[in-house]
Each structure stands twice: as C-alpha cells, then as structure tokens.
C-alpha positions as a Python dict, from the first residue, in 0.01 Angstrom:
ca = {
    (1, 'X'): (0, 0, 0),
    (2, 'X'): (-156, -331, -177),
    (3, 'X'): (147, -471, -125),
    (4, 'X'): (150, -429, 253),
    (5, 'X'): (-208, -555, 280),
    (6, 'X'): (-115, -817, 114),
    (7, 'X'): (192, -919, 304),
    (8, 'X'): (37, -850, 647),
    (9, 'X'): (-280, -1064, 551),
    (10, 'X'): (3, -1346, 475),
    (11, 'X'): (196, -1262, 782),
    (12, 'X'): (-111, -1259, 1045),
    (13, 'X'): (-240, -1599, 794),
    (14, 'X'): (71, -1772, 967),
    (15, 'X'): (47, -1587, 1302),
    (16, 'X'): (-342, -1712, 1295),
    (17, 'X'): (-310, -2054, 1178),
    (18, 'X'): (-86, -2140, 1480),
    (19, 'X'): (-291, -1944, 1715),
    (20, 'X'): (-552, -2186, 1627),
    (21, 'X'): (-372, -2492, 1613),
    (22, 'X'): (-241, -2432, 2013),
    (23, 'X'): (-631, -2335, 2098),
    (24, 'X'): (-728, -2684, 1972),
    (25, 'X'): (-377, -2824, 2169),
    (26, 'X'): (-452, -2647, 2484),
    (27, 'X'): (-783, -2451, 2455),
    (28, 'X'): (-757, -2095, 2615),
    (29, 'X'): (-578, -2166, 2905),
    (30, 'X'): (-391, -1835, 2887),
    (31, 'X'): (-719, -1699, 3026),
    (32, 'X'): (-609, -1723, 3347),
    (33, 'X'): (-285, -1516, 3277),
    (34, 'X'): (-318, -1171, 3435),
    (35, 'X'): (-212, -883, 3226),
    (36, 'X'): (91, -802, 3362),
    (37, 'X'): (189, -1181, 3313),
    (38, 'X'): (92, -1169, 2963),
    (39, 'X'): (296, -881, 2909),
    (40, 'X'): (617, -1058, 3111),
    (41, 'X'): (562, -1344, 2810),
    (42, 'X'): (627, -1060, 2575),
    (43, 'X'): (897, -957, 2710),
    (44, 'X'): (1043, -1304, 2728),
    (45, 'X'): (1000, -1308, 2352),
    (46, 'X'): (1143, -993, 2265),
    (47, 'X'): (1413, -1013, 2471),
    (48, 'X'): (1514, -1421, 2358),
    (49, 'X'): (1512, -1227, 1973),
    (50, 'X'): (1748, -965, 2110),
    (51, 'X'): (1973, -1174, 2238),
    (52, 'X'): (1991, -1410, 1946),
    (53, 'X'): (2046, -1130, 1707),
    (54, 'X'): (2356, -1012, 1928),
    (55, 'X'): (2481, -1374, 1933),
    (56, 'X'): (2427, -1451, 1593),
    (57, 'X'): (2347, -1806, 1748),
    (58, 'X'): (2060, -2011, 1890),
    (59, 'X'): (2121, -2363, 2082),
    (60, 'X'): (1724, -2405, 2076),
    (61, 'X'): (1608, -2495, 1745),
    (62, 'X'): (1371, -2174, 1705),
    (63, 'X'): (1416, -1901, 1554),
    (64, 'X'): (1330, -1492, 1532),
    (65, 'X'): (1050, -1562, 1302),
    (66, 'X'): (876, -1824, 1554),
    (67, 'X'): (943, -1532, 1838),
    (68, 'X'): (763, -1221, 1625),
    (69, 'X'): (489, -1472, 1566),
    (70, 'X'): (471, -1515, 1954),
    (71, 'X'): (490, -1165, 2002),
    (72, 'X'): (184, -1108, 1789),
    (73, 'X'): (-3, -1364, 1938),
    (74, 'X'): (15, -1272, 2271),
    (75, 'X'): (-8, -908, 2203),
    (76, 'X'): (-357, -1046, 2068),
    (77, 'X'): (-400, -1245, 2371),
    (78, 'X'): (-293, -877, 2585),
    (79, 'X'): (-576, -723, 2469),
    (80, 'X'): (-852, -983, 2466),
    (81, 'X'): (-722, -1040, 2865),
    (82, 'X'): (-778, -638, 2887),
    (83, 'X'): (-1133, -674, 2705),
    (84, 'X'): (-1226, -966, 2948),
    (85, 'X'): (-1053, -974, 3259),
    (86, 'X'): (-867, -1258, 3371),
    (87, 'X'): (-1021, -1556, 3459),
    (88, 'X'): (-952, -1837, 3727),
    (89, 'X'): (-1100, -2120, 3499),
    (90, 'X'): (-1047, -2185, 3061),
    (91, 'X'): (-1385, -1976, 3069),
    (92, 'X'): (-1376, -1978, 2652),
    (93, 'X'): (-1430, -2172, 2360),
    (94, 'X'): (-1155, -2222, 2096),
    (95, 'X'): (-1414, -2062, 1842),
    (96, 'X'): (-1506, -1785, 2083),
    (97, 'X'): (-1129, -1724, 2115),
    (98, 'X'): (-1060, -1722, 1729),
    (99, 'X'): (-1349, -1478, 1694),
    (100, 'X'): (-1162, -1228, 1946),
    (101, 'X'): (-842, -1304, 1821),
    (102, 'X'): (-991, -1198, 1458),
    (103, 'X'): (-1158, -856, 1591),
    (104, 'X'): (-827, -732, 1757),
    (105, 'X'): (-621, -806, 1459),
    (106, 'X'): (-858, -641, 1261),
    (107, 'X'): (-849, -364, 1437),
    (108, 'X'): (-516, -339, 1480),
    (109, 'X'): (-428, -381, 1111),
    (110, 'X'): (-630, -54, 1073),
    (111, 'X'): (-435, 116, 1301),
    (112, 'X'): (-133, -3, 1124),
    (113, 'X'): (-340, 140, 781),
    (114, 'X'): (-353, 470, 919),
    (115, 'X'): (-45, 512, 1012),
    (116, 'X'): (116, 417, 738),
    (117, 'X'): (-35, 640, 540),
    (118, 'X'): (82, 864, 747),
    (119, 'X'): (470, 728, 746),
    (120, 'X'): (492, 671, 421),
    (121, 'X'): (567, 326, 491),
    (122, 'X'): (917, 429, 675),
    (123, 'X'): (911, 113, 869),
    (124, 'X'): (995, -64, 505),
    (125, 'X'): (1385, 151, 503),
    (126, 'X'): (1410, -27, 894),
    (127, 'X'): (1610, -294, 1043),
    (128, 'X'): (1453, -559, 1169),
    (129, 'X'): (1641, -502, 1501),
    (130, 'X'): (1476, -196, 1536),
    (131, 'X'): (1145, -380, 1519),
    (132, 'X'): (1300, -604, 1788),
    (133, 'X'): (1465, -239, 1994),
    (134, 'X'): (1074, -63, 1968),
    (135, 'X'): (921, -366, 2086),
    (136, 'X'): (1131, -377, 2415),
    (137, 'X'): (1085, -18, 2513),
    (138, 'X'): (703, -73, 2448),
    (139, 'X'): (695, -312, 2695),
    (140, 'X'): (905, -140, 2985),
    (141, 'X'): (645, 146, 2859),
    (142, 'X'): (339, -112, 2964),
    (143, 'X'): (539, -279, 3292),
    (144, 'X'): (600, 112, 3402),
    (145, 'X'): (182, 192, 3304),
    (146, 'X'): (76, -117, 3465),
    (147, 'X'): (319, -73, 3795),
    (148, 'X'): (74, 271, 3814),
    (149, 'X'): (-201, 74, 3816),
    (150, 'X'): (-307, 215, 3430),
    (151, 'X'): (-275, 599, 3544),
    (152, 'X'): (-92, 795, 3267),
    (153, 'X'): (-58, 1180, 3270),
    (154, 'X'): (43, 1213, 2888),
    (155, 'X'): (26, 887, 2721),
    (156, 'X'): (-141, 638, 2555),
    (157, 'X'): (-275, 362, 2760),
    (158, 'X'): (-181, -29, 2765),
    (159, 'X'): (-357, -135, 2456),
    (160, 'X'): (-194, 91, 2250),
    (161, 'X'): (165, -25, 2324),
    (162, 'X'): (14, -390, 2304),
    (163, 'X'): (-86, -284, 1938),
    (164, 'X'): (258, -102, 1833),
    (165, 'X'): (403, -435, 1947),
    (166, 'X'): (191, -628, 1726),
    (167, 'X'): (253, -432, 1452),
    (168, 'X'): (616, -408, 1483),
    (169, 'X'): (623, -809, 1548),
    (170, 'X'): (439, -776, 1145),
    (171, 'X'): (672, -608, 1005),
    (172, 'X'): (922, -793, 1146),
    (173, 'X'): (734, -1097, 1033),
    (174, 'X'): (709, -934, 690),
    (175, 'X'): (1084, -868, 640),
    (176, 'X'): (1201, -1206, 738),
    (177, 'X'): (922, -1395, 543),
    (178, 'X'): (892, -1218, 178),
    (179, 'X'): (1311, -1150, 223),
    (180, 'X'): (1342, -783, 290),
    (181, 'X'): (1687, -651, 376),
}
C-alpha cells in the first residue's frame, strides 16, 4: 500500500501542477460551467481515450496520459461546481481554487484508501481500458442521475461517480506513468 500512496501522490503531483499552471493561464473560468457541462467535458475525454485505444492512432499530438489527467481534473472541477454552484462571473481566486482542488483530492484519495484495502488492490491485475470502459459507464450513470434532476432510488449520488472517475483516471495515470502492463 506505500507503494500506491506513493504513486498516486506522483500521479495527482502531475495532475496538480497543470491544474495550476491553466488557473494562472485562464483563472477559474470553468466556474461558469454548469454541472452537467462539466460532466459532458468528461465524457469528451473518456470517450477521445476510447477511441484512440481502438485505433491504435492519434492525428492530434496528445495522448491517453494527457486525457486521464483531464479526466481527473475536471472530475475535481465536478465536485467543487457541486460544492459551489455555478457561477455567471470567474467568482474565484487561482489560490482559492488550488485550495478546493487540494480538499477534494484529498478526500478522494481516502476514498480510494479504503477501498483498496478492501480490493486488495485488484485494480493493479486491470487493463487500462477497463479504467477507460468504468469511466464511461460512470458518466452515462451521472448524465442518467442528473437528467432526474439528482433523484436516485438505490444509488449513490453524483459525487460519488465523479470520484470513481477520478480514481480510475489515477490508476490509469499510474499504469501508464511508472510502466505497468
């Protein structure tokens, strides 16, 4: 398990450092993204990874690894617009964004903790297109949650499919970066 800190502190390092470097390009103008937008972005993401894992080919010069890194930051972004609302106007600082951005990973990082105690770590035996399968369904998961208007009978609510999506994006992340098969 010191291993997997260790690689998901690296992993969300890289995820963080751009995160910051676009709040200093653009400031938090994804504040005025409604949730349901946000999660359309994710879906872009996922789906752009999909496709170039079925191709085998990319004619944009960006890869899977820049995608999962997208995914994760605008899962982040997901739940901070969930926290705050949307907004019509960049209503936040860059350092008031970091410091949100830093809470939700936390906590979601935890999350991943527990439950992979609780797995045994079986996401390490997965492919990375599974990562890339889980994400997708999460999201049709959130557009079908968020088409209720939040209402679920039996199942976890919004956030929680933002944070398996995070988490898979990670281990994604971790697999491609450190060179897991």
């Amino acid at each position: 398990m010191e291993a997997t800190k260790r690689q998901f502190d690296e992993v969300i390092g890289i995820c963080r450092d751009l995160y910051r470097k676009k709040l200093t390009d653009y400031g938090a103008a994804w504040r005025i993204m409604r949730p349901e937008s946000v999660t359309d972005q994710i879906f872009i993401k996922a789906n752009r990874i999909r496709s170039l894992e079925i191709k085998k080919s990319s004619k944009v010069d960006e890869g899977i690894f820049s995608e999962f890194i997208g995914i994760v930051n605008y899962g982040v972004i997901a739940l901070i617009q969930l926290d705050k609302g949307f907004s019509d106007t960049i209503d936040m600082s860059p350092e008031e964004a970091l410091k949100l951005y830093d809470r939700h990973i936390t906590e979601t990082k935890e999350l991943m903790y527990a439950k992979n105690h609780d797995y045994d770590e079986a996401w390490r035996k997965m492919r990375i297109s599974s990562f890339t399968d889980l994400i997708l369904m999460k999201i049709f998961r959130t557009k079908e949650i968020e088409a209720n208007l939040g209402k679920t009978l039996a199942s976890e609510g919004v956030d929680a499919n933002y944070r398996d999506m995070i988490n898979y994006a990670l281990f994604g992340l971790i697999k491609l970066h450190f060179g897991e098969k």
